[in-house]
N, C-alpha and C positions, 0 to 999 in steps of 0.2 A: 458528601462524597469526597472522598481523599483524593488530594492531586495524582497526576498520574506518574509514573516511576520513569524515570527514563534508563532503560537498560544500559549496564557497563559496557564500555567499548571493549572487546576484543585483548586479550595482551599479548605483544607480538612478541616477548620475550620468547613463549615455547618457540614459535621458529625461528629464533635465531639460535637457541639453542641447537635444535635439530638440526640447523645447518652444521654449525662446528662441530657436532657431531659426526653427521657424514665428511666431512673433511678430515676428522680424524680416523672413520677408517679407510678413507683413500691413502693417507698417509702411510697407516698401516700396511697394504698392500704394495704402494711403492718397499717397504722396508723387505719384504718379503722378494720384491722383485731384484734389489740388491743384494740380499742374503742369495739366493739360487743363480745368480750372476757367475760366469766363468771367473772376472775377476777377482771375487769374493769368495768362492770355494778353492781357486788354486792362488792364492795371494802368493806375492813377490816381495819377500825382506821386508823391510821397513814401510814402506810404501804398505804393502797389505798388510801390518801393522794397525794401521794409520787408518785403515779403511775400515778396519773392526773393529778399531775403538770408535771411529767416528758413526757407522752404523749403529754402535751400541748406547752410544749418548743419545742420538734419535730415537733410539727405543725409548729409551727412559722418558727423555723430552716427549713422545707422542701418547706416555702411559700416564705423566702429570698432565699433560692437557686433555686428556680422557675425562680424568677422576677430574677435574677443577669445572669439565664443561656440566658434568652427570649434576655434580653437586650444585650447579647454579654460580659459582661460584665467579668476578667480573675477570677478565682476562681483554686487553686490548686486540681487536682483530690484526691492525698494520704489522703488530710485533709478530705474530703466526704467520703472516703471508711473506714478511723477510726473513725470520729463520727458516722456513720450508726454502725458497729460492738460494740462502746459501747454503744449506745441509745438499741439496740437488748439486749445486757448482762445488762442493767439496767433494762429494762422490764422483762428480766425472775429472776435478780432476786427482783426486787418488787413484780411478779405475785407470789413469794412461792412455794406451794406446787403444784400447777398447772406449773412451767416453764418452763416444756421439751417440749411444744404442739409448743414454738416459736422456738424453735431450726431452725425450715426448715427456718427463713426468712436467716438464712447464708447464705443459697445455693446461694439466689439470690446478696449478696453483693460478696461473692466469685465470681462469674460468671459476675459480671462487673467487680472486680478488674482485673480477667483474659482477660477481651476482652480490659483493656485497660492498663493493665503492663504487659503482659502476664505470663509462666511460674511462674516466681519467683516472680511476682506481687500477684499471686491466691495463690500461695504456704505461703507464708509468711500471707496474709491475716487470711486463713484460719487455721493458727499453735497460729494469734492471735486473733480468736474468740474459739479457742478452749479452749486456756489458760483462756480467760475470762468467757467461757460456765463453764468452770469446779470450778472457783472461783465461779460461781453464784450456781453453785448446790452446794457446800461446805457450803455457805454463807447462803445459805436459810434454810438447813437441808433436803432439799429435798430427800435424798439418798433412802429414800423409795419406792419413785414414780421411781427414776433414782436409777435402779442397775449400779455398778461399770461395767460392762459386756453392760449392755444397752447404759454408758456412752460414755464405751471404743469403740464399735458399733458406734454409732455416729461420733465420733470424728475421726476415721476411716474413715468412710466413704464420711465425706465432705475434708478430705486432698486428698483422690484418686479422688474427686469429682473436687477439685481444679488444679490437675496435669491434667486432662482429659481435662478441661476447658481451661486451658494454651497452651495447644498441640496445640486445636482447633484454640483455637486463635493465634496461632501463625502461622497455617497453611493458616488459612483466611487471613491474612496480608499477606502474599509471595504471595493470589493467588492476593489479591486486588493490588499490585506491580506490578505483572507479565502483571494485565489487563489495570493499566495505563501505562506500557512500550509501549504494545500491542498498543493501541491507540495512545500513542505519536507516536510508529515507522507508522501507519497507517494516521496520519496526515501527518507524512511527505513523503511517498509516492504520498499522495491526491494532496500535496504542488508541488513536484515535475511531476506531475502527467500535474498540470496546467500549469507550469510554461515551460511542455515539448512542451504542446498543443500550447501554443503563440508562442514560438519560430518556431514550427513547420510551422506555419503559417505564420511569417516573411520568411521564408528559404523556401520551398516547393509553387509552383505555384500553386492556386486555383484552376484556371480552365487553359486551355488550350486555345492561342491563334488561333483565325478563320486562317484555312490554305488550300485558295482556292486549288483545284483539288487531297487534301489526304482528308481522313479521318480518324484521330488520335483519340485515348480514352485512358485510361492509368486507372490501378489496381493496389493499393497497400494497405499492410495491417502490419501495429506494430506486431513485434513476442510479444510484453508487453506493456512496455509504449505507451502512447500518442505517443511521438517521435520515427520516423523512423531514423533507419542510412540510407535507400535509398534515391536516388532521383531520379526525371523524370524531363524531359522538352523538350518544344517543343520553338526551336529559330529561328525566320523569322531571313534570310541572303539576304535578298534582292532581288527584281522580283521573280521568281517561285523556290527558294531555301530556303530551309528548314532543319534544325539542329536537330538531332534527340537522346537524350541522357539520357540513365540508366547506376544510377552509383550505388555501395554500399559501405560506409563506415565504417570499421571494428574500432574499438574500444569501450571504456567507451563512456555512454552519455555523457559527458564533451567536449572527443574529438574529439567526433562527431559534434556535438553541432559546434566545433572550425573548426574544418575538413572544414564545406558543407558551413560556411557564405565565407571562403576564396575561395573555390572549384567555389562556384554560379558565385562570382561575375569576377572571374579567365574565369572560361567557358566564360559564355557571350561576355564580352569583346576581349578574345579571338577570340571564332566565329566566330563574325561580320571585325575581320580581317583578318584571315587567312582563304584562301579557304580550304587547303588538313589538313581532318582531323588527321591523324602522326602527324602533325606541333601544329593542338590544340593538342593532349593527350603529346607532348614532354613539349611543355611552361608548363600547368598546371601541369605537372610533378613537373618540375623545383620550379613553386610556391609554392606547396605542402611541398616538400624535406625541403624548406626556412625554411617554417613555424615551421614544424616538428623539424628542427637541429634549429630555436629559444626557445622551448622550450623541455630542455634535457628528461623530462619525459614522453612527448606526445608519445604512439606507437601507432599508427592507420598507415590504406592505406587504397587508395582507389580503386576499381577494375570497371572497366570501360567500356560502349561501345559507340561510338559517330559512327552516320549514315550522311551524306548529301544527302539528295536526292531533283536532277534538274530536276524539268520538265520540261525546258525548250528545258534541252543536252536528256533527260531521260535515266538520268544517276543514279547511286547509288556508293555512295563513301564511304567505312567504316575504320575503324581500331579499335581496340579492346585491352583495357590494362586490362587482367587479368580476365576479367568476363566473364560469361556464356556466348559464342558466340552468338549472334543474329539469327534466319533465316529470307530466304526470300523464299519466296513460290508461285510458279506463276501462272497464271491463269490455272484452270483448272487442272485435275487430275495430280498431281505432287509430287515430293518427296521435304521435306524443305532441301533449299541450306544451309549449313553454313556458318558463316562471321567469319571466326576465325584467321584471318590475324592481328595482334598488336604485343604484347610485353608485360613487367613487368606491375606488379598492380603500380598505382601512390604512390610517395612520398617513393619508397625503393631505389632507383639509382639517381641522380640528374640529370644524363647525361644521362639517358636513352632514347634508340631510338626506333619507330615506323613503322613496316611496314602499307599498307594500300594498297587495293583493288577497283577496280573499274569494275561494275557491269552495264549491259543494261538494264534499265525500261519497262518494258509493262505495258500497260492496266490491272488492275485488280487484280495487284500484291500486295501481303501482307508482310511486312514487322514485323516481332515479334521479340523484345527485353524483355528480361525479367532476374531477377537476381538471384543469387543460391538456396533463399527462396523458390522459388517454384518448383523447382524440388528434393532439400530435404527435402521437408513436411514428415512428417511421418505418419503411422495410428498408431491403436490401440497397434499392437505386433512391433511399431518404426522400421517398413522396410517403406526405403527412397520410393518416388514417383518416382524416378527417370529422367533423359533426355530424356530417348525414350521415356516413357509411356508420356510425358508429352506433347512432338511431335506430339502424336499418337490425342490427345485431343484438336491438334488445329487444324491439319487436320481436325479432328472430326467437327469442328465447321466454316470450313471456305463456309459454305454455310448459315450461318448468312446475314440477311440485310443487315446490318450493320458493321464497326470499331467496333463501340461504344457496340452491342449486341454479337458480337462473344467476344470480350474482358470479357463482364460480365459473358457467358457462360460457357468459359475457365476458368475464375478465379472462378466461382462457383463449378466445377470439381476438380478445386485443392484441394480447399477446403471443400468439402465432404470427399475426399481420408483422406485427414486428421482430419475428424471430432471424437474428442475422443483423439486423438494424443499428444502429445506434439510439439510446434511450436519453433523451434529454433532458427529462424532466419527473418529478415523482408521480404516480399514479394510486388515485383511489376512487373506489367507487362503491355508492350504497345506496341499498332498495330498501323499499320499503314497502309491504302490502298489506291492505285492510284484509283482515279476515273475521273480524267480530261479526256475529248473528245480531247483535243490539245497535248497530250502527245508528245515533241519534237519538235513542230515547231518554239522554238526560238523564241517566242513573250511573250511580259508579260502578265500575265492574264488579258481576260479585250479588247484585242486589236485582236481576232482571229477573 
């Protein structure tokens, strides 16, 4: 499996592009607001000269920073935000005795210098179009039109205008941060997400192999991720025997992940050579512990129940490392047996040993493993589901056709109990029933 890609961050180039963009046709519009100006259609000698040429260089100047922003092409922002402030103070003061009416287009170069140097980009802007605002009313003699009070009002007001702007923008920035964090961290769940799903799918059996005279089904469901720490499987041992095992392994996905490829291929092989299951949950023990004391940081275990059942002997052989005991439940109005005969979870003791139980098959008989997720589901006010009530629910349902429909039943019951809940932990669960006619008679299937 190839490592996993980490997607390209974002390039924030296009908006900044798009911002200079709209900056230049605000620019625009200011030029247009000058062009239809009294003082620009009835100009005065030389003076409106002076104003036509200088509106006409700002054309030019706003048609090159057009075509330089489209093209991608680098242009320093500081240098656009003081030629706009003094193309502004040279219009008000060529307009005379008219050029308090241009004052507002400040607002709008403050309000880009702040979305794009923030605070002390708007602040400073606006302390130097005021310096300039006030050399042009000095300069023209305007003071008439412009009271010192009217002036002082202004220039007030686009500084607190500048600091407001700054805030803003500097608030927008943290959130526009926060939302490409947001989304990196949610790629990388997606990433992990996938990468949990493939593995899951090398490690976990699809489907269940054909197991003449049982009928097996198997339910399991991620507390989160894609990836389970459970496993399930059903392993042919040869003629009418049959391996039967739910396991759950406790740690990080990592060393889970680590845990179930050693665990899989440990079981199986084991299996198919050792008949009494103590002797598989002791080796797989042992291989676990290896693995775990190879590397000093791994803490996981695994908690186990491994069944044999012969139909031949119609026998039932279990032993049990640490997990929710199995039942078995016999034909016909009965209470569930426990299988609770084993020892330590796998991989804490190296030398650890097993007992193991051996159980008479009938006709009919259901055989339920399942792992601690489903009996600690929670509901809404997080009271556990518990062992009994969960007993109580297979009973409930062991008048099912089916393995395969009491299985879904049962596990759709759990799972309503916990609808609303919080889910803790992975849940699986698997039946199993006798339905052979030859139950015992020591012949392989096939030859009765």
């Amino acid at each position: 499996m190839s490592a996993p890609q980490v997607p390209p961050s974002p390039d924030p180039e296009p908006r900044r592009r798009d911002s200079e963009i709209v900056a230049a046709v605000f620019r625009t519009a200011f030029l247009l607001i000058v062009l239809f100006s009294q003082q620009f259609l009835h100009p005065r000698g030389t003076q409106g000269t002076l104003l036509a040429a200088a509106v006409i260089a700002a054309a030019v100047y706003n048609l090159a920073l057009f075509i330089i922003h489209v093209r991608g092409l680098p242009f320093p922002r500081p240098v656009i935000v003081l030629v706009d402030v003094v193309l502004i103070s040279l219009w008000i003061y060529l307009c005379g005795a008219g050029c308090t009416e241009f004052f507002v287009l400040y607002y709008a170069v403050v309000v880009v210098a702040g979305l794009w140097f923030g605070v002390a980009g708007a602040l400073v802007t606006a302390l130097f179009a005021c310096v300039l605002y006030v050399w042009a009313v000095l300069a023209t003699g305007a003071t008439g039109e412009a009271e010192p009070g009217t002036v002082l009002l202004q220039v007030t007001f686009l500084i607190i205008t500048a600091g407001i702007v700054g805030v803003v923008a500097r608030i927008q920035e943290r959130e526009r941060q926060a939302l490409a964090t947001s989304r990196a961290v949610l790629e990388q769940y997606r990433e992990r997400i996938r990468v949990a799903q493939y593995v899951d799918d090398l490690v976990r059996p699809r489907r269940l192999p054909p197991s003449p005279g049982l009928e097996v089904a198997a339910q399991y469901r991620p507390a989160a991720l894609a990836f389970s720490g459970d496993y399930y499987d059903l392993i042919p041992l040869g003629g009418r025997r049959w391996g039967l095992c739910v396991a759950d392994v406790s740690g990080k996905l990592g060393e889970q992940i680590g845990y179930l490829n050693t665990f899989k291929t440990t079981l199986r092989l084991t299996a198919r050579r050792e008949q009494s299951p103590a002797r598989v949950l002791a080796e797989i023990n042992r291989e676990v512990a290896a693995a775990a004391a190879d590397q000093d940081e791994l803490e996981a275990f695994i908690g186990m129940s491994y069944v044999v059942l012969d139909l031949d002997t119609a026998s039932l052989t279990y032993a049990n490392a640490g997990n929710e005991p199995p039942v078995l439940i016999r034909a016909g109005p009965s209470q569930p047996i426990p299988l609770a005969r084993g020892g330590l979870v796998l991989g804490v003791v190296a030398d650890a040993a097993y007992e193991e139980e051996t159980l008479l098959l009938e006709a009919r008989d259901t055989l339920v493993l399942f792992t601690d997720g489903v009996v600690e589901i929670a509901d809404r006010r997080g009271r556990f589901l518990g062992r009994e009530a969960f007993l109580a629910e297979v009973v409930r349902h062991l008048d099912a056709p089916s393995a395969q429909e009491m299985a879904v039943r049962v596990f759709q019951s759990v799972n309503s109990y916990g609808e609303g809940g919080r889910r803790r932990d992975d849940m699986t669960l698997l039946v199993a029933r006798v339905v052979t006619a030859g139950l015992g008679l020591g012949v392989e299937w096939g030859e009765e």
